[in-house]
N, C-alpha and C positions, 0 to 999 in steps of 0.2 A: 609507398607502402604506409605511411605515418598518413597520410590523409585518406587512404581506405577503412585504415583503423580506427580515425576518430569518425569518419562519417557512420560505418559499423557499430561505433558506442552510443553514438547519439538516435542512430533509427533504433537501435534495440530498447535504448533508455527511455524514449521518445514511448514505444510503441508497452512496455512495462509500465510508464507511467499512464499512459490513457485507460490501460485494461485494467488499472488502481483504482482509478478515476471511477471507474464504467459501473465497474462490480460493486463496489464500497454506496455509489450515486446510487445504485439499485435497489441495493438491498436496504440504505438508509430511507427511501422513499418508498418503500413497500412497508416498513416495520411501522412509518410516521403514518401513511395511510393507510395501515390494516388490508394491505392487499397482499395476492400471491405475486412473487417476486417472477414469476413468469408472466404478468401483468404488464409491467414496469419494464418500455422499451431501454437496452442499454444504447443501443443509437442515441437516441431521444434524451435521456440523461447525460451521454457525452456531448452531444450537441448544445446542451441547455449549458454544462459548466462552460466549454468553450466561450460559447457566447458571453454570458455573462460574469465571468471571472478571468477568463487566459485572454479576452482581447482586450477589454479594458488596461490589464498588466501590458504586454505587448505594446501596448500603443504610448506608455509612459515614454517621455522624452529623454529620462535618466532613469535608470534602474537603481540610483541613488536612495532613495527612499527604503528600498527591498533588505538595505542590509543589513536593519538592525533583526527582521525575521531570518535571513542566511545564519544569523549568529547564533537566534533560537534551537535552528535547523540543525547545525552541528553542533551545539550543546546538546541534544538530543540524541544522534547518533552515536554519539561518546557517552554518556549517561546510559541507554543500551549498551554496547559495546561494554561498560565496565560491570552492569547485574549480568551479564551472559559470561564473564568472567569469574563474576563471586560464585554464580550456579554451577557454572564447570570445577572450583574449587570446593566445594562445598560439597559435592560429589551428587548433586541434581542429576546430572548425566549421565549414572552410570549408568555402564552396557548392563548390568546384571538385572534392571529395574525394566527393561526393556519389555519382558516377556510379560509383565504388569501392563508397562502402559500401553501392550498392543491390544491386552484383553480390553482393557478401557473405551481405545478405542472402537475395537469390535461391538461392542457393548451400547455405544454411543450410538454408533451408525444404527445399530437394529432399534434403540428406540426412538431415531429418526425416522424410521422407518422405508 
């Protein structure tokens, strides 16, 4: 069961991080070239970082090098982790603000059109 489970976190993690990857690589290169993001294959963009940034990583002998960014990494998640703590104190989140931010977003949406 322990090695269903971690293969289950790694294909999902795995497949959450590409669709990261895919959406972010798309929309960054349609904004950079002034095109419509329907333009802009997400294949083609995952393909392209693959190539060019996860084999070269991949094929490092030691992943030695990688760890002073893991430490950025989770200084970040922690750094997150504690404004989503001050927001929730602060009372950013309250239920009662809710019926606000749905109008916002309703709002939002129609002048995306």
């Amino acid at each position: 069961l322990p090695a269903v489970a971690s293969l289950l976190l790694c294909s999902t993690a795995a497949i959450a991080c590409a669709t990261v990857i895919a959406d972010t690589g798309t929309d960054l290169l349609a904004a950079l070239f002034a095109l419509p993001a329907a333009d802009v294959s997400r294949a083609a963009v995952l393909f392209g970082c693959a190539a060019s940034v996860l084999t070269p990583l991949c094929l490092l002998p030691s992943l030695a090098p990688l760890g002073t960014a893991s430490y950025f990494g989770v200084a970040g998640v922690l750094v997150t982790a504690l404004c989503m703590i001050a927001r929730l104190a602060d009372g950013t989140y309250d239920a009662t603000d809710a019926a606000a931010l749905a109008d916002a977003g309703a709002a939002a949406a129609e002048a995306a059109g």
